[in-house]
N, C-alpha and C positions, 0 to 999 in steps of 0.2 A: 735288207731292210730298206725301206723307201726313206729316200730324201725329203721329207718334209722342214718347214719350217722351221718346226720344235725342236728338231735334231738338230739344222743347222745353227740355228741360234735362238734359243729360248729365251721368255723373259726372265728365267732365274740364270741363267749365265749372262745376261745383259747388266740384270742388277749386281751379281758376284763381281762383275768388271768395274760399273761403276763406283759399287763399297769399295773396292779396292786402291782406286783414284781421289773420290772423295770423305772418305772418314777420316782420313790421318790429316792432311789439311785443313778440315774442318775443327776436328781438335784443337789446332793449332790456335784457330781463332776465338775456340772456349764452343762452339756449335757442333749439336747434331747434324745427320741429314733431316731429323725432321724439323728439328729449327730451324735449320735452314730454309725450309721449305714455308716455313709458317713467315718466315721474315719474306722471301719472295714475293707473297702472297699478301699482306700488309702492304709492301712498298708498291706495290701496283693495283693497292684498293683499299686505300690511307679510309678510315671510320668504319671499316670492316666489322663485321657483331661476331661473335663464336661463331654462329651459326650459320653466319657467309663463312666464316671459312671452313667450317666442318664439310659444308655443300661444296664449296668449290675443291677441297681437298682430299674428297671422299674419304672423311675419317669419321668417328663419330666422336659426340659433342662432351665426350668424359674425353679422348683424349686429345681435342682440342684444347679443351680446359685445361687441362694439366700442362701442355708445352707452352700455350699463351702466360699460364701465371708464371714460368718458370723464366719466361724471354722476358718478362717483366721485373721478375727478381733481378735478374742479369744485369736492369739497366738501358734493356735496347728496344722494348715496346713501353708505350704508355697508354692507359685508359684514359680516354678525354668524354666518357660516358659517366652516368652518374648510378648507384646506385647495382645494382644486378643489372644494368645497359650499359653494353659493351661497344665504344667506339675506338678503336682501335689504328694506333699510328705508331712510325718509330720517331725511338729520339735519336738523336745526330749519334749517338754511337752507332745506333739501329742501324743507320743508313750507310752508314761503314762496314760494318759489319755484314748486310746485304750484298753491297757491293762485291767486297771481296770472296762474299760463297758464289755469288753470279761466276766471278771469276773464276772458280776451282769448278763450277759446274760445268761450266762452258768448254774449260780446259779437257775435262773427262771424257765430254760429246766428242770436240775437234780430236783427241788420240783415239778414241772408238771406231770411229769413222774417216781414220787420217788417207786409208788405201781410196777414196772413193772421190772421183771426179768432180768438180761443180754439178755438172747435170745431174751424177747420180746422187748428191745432196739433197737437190732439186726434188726431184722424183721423189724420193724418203721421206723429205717433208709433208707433200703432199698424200703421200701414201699414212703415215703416220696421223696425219687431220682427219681422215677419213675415219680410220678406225678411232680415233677419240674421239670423235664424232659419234659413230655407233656404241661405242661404252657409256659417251654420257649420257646419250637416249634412254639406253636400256638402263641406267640406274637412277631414273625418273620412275 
């Protein structure tokens, strides 16, 4: 069988690794991964509408909807929008709470990738922009 890339490492063993590392952590701090992700994404585009984040998280806008009202219930986002206008920020829990998925996520990257040199970091990065590069393209 050819060594291709899928073989070596797919993105459903990528993701398998990273659930592995981040959902029991993330628990811990009462977050999903998509919470988490949704908190990320807030803290780095404080007035955000559903529909920035559905676009930038390539989800769609039901289940945007539903993880924002729930990070809400929580305590850790608040609507500073009026009405069915969604502007969207954390409250100081939020911003802890962020912080600390930053943390487990980062942590999951750095043991994935703990065999690999600086340069080969380097490279990955770069390689990795490129292709989310062309995914964002095409889901325009």
């Amino acid at each position: 069988m050819e060594d291709t890339l899928e073989n070596c490492c797919g993105p459903r063993l990528m993701k398998t690794y990273m659930d592995k590392r981040t959902i029991g952590p993330l628990e811990e701090i009462g977050l999903t991964v998509a919470g988490a992700q949704f908190l990320g994404a807030i803290y780095h585009n404080e007035g955000a509408s559903m529909r920035d984040l559905s676009d930038m998280l390539s989800v769609d806008k039901a289940h945007a909807t539903r993880t924002v009202l729930k990070l809400i219930d929580d305590g850790l986002v608040e609507n500073r929008g009026h009405g069915h206008a969604y502007s969207l920020a954390l409250t100081p829990e939020g911003k802890e709470a962020a912080r600390k998925a930053k943390r487990i996520i980062e942590d999951a990257w750095s043991s994935m990738f703990r065999d690999l040199t600086p340069e080969e970091r380097d490279v990955l990065k770069v390689i990795i922009s490129k292709v989310s590069k062309v995914i964002r393209e095409d889901a325009e």
